[in-house]
C-alpha positions in Angstrom: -176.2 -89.6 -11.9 -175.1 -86.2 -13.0 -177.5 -83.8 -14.8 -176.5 -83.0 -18.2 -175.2 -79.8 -18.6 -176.9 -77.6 -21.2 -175.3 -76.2 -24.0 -175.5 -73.0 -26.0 -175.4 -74.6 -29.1 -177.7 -77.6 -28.6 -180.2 -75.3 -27.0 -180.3 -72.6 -29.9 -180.7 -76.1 -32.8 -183.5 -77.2 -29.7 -185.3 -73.9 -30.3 -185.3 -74.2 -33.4 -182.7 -70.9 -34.2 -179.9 -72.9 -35.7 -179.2 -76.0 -38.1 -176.7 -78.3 -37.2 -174.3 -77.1 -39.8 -174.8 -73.7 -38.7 -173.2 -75.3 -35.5 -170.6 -77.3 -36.7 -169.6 -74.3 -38.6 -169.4 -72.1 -35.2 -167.4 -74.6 -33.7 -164.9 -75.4 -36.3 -164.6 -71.3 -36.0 -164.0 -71.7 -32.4 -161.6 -74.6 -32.4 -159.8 -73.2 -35.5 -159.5 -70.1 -33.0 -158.5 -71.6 -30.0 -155.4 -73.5 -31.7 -154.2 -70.4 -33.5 -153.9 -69.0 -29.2 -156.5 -66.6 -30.4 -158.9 -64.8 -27.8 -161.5 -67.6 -26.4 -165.0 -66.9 -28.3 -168.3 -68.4 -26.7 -170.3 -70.3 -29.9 -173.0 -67.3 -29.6 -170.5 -64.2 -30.2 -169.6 -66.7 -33.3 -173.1 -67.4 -34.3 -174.0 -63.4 -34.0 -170.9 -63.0 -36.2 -172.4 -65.4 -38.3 -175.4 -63.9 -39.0 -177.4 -67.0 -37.7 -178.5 -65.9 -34.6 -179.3 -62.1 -33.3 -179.2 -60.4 -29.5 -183.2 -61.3 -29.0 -182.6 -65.0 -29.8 -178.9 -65.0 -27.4 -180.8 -63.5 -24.3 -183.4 -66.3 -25.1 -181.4 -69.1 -25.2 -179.6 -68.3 -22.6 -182.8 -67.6 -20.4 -183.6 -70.8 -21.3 -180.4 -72.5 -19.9 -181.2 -70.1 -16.3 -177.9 -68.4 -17.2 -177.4 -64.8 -15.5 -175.8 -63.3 -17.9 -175.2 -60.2 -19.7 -174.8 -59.8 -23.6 -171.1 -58.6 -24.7 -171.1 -55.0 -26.1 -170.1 -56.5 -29.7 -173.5 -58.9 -29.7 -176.1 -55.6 -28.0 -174.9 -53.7 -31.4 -176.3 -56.0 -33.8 
């Protein structure tokens, strides 16, 4: 049986960071986005844009999901 993958999103409502409207919000952003052929956003540039989530609590959740990654320029200047 395959391993759910973890997702940005459900982890940052899991830590408690984000409602689920918050969310859904974020993702009807992203879908609305990705149908107009804009640029691809991940939810967390979106929920930093929001003003729901901030650089400590992105690096969190994403150390929380073992992700190696590195914040985006635009999310390290909020």
């Amino acid at each position: 049986m395959k391993e759910f993958e973890k997702r940005f999103g459900l982890t940052s409502v899991g830590k408690g960071f984000i409602n689920l409207d918050q969310l859904t919000e974020a993702m009807k952003i992203q879908i609305t986005e990705d149908a107009d052929k804009a640029v691809h956003r991940l939810i967390g540039e979106i929920l930093v844009e929001m003003g729901a989530l901030n650089a400590s609590q992105v690096m969190e959740v994403l150390n929380t999901m073992d992700r190696n990654i590195t914040l985006t320029e635009e999310i390290k200047t909020i």
